[in-house]
Backbone bond lengths (Angstrom), bond angles and torsions (degrees), N, CA, C in turn:
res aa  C-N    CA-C-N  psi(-1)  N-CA   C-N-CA  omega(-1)  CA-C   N-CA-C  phi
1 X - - - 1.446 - - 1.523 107.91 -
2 X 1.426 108.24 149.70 1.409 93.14 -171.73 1.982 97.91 -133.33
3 X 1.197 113.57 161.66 1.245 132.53 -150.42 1.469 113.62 -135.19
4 X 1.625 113.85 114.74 1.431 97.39 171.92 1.652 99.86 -93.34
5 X 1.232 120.16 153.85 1.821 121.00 -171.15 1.866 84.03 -131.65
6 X 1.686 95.96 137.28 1.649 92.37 179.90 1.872 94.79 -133.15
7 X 1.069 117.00 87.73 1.799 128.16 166.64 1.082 137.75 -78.46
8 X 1.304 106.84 104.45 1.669 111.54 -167.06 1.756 112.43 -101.12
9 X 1.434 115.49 127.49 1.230 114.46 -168.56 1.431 109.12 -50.39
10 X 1.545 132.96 -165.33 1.120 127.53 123.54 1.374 127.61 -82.32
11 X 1.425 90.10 170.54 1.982 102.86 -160.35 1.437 100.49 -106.03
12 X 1.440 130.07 20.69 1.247 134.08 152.46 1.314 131.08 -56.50
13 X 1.387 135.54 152.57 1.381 142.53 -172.40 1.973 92.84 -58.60
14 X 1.208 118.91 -50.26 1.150 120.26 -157.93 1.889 110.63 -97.04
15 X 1.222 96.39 7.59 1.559 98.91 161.05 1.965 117.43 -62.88
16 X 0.841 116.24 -63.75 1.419 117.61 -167.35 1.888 103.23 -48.58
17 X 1.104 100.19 -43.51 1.155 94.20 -179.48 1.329 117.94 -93.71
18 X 1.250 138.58 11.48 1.797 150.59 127.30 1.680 97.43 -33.73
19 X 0.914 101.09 -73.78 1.866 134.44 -160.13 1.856 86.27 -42.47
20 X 1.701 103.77 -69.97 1.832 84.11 -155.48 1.390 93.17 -79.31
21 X 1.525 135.48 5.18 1.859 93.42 179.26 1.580 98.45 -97.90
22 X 1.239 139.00 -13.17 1.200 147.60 139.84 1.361 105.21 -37.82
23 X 0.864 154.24 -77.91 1.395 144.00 -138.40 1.419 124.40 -63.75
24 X 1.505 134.58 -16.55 1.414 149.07 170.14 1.711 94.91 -63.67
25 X 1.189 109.76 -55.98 1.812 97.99 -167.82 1.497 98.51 -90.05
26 X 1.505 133.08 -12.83 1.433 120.66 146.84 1.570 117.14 -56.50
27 X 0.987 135.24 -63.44 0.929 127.04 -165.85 2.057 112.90 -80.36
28 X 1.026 101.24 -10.51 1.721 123.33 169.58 1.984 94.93 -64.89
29 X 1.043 111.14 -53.26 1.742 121.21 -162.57 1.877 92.00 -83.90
30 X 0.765 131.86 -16.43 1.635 140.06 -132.65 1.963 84.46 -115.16
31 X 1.287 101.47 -46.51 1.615 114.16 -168.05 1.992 89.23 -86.45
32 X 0.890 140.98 -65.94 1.346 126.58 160.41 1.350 141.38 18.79
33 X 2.215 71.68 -90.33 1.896 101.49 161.99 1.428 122.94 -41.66
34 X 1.291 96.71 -45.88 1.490 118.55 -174.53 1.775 115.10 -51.72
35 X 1.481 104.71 -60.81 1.466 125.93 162.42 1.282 134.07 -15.35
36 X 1.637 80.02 -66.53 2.151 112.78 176.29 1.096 89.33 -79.26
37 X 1.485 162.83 -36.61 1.841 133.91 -141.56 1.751 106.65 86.82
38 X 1.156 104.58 13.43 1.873 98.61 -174.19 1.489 99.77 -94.91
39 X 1.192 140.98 -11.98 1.137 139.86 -147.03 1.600 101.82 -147.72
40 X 1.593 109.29 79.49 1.446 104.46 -175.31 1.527 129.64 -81.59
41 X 1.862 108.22 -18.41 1.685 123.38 -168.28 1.217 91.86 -151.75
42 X 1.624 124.58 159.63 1.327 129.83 156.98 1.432 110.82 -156.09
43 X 0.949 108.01 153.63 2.104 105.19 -175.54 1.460 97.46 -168.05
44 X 1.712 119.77 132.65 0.866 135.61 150.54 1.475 121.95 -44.63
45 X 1.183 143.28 115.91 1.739 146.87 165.46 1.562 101.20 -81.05
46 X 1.563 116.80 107.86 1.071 135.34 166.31 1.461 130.80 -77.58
47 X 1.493 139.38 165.30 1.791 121.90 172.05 1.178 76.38 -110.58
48 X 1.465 103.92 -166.09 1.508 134.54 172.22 1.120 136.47 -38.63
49 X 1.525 108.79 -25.33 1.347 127.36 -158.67 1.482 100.06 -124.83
50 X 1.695 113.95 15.37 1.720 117.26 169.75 1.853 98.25 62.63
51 X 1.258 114.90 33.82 1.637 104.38 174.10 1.423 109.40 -105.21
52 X 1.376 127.19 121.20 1.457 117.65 -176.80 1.858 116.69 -35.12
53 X 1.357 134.26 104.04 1.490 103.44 160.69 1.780 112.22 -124.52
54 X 1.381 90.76 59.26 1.720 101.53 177.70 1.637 106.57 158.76
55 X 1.539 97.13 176.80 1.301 109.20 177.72 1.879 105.52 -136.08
56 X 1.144 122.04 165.84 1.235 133.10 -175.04 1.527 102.09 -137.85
57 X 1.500 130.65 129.41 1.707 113.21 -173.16 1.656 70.34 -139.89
58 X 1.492 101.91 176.45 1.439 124.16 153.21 2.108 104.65 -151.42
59 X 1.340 91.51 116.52 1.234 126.22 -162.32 1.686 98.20 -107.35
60 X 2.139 101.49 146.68 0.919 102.39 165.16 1.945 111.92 -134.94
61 X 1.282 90.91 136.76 1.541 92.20 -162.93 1.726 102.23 -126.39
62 X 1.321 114.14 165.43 1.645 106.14 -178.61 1.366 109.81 -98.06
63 X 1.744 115.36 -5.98 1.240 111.44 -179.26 2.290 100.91 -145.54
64 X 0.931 86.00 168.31 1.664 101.59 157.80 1.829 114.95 -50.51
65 X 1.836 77.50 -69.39 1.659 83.44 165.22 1.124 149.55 -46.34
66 X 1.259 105.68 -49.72 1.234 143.70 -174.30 2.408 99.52 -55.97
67 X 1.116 93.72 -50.69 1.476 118.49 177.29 1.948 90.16 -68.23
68 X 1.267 132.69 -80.45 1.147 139.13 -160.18 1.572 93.86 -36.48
69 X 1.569 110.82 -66.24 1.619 114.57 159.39 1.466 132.57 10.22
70 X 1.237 83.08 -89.87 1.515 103.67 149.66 1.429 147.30 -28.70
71 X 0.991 125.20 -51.83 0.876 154.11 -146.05 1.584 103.02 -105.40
72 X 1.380 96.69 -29.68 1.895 114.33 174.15 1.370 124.00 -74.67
73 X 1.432 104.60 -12.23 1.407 138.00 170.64 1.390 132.37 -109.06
74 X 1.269 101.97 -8.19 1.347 105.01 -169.48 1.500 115.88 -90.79
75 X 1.444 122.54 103.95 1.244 127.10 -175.12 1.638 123.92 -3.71
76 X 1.118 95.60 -76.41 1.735 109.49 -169.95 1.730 101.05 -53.49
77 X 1.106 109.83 -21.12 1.708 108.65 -168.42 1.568 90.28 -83.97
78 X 1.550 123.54 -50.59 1.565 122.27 176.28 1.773 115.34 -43.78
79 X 1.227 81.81 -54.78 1.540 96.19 170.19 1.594 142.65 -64.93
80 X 1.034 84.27 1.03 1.679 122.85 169.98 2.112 88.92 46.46
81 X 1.576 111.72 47.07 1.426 108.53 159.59 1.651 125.87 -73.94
82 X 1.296 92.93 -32.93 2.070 119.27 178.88 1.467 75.62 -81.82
83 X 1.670 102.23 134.89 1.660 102.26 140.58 1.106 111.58 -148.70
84 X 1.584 114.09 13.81 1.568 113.72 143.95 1.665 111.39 -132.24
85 X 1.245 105.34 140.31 1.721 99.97 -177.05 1.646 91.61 -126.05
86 X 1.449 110.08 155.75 1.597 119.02 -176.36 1.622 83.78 -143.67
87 X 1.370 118.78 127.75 1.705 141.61 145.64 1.118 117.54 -107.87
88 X 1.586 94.00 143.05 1.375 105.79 -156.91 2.060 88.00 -145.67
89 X 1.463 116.41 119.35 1.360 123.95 169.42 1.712 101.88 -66.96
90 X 1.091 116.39 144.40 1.469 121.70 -174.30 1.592 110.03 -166.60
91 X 1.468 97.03 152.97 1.322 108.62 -165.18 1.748 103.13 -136.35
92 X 1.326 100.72 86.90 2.167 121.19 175.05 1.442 95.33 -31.36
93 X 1.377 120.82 133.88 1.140 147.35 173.20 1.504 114.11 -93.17
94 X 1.244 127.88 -53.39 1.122 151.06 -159.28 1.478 122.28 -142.88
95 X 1.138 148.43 169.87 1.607 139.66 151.02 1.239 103.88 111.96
96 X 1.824 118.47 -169.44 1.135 119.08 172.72 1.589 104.56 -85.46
97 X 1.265 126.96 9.67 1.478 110.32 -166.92 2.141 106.85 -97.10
98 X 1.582 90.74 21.79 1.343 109.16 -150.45 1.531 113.75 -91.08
99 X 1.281 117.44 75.73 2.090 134.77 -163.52 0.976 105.51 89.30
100 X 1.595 115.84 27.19 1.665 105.33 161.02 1.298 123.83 -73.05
């Protein structure tokens, strides 16, 4: 099953700097995903001013759970960088994310 996940940092003074000392074992878990097939897209969500304040992934997991899992581990969530996450079950139309 596959999952679009939409994570928006927080908008605190001390977010940005959550974000980069987090980001080595994000992107450590991120290269993984990648490995196995769990991790089909990823893109930084920028404001106006090109400053990261989120991420956008499309993930493939065998369950809900399985994703929630995840997610219990997943750096930036420890790190309290996400402090809102939105999932969304989805089914790729087009692209490379297409019978992966």
């Amino acid at each position: 099953m596959k999952f679009v996940i939409r994570a928006l940092d927080g908008a605190d003074e001390g977010a940005p700097a959550r974000r980069l000392a987090a980001r080595p074992a994000h992107l450590e878990q991120a290269n993984a995903m990648i490995k196995d097939g769990r991790l089909l897209y990823a893109a930084a969500l920028l404001n106006d001013n090109d400053e990261t304040v989120g991420s956008l992934l499309v993930c493939k997991f065998s369950t809900r759970d399985k994703l929630e899992q995840w997610l219990s581990i997943e750096p930036y969530v420890i790190a309290k960088v996400w402090q809102s996450i939105d999932i969304h079950p989805c089914t790729p139309v087009f692209g490379k994310a297409v019978g992966a």
